[in-house]
C-alpha positions in Angstrom: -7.1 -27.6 3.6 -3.4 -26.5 3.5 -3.9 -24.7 0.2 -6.6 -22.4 1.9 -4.0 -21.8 5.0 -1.2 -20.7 2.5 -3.7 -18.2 0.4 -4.8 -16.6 3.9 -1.2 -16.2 4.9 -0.2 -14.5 1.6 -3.1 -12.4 1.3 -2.6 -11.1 5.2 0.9 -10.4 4.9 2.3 -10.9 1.4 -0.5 -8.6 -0.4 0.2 -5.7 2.1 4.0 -5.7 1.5 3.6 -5.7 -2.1 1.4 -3.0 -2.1 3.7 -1.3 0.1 6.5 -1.5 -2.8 4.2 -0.6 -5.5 3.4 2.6 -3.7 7.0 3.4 -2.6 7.9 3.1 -6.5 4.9 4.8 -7.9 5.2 8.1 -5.8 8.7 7.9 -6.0 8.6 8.2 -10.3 5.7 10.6 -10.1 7.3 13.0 -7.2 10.5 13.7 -9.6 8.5 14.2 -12.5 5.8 16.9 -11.1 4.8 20.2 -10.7 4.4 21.7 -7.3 0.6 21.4 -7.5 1.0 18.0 -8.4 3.8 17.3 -5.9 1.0 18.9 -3.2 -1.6 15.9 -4.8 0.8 13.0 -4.5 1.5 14.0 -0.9 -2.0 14.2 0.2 -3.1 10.7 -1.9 -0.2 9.5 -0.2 -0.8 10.7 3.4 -4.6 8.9 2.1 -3.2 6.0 1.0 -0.9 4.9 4.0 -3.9 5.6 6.5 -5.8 3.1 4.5 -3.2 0.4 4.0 -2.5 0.5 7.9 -6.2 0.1 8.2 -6.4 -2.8 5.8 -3.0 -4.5 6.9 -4.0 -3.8 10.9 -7.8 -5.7 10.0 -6.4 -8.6 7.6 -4.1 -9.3 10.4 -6.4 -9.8 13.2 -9.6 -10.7 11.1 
């Protein structure tokens, strides 16, 4: 039963910070290599992205 309590736990806050980094890194190596129609794409995917992880982390926390 404790095994089940520690996967909930990582998946609720472990999985969201993780894909936090990811992200950060990600855009951060794209941004300095694009164009400015490209730079105009990451910052809308991103803008799409962080509404989404707040949604997921906001409903894995109180699920």
């Amino acid at each position: 039963m404790s095994i089940r309590i520690i996967l909930r736990a990582m998946i609720k806050f472990i999985l969201p910070i993780v894909i936090f980094l990811v992200a950060v890194y990600g855009i951060s190596y794209f941004w300095t290599n694009s164009s400015l129609k490209g730079k105009k794409m990451i910052a809308l995917g991103s803008i799409t992205a962080l509404i989404i992880g707040i949604s997921l982390t906001i409903f894995f926390i109180f699920d």
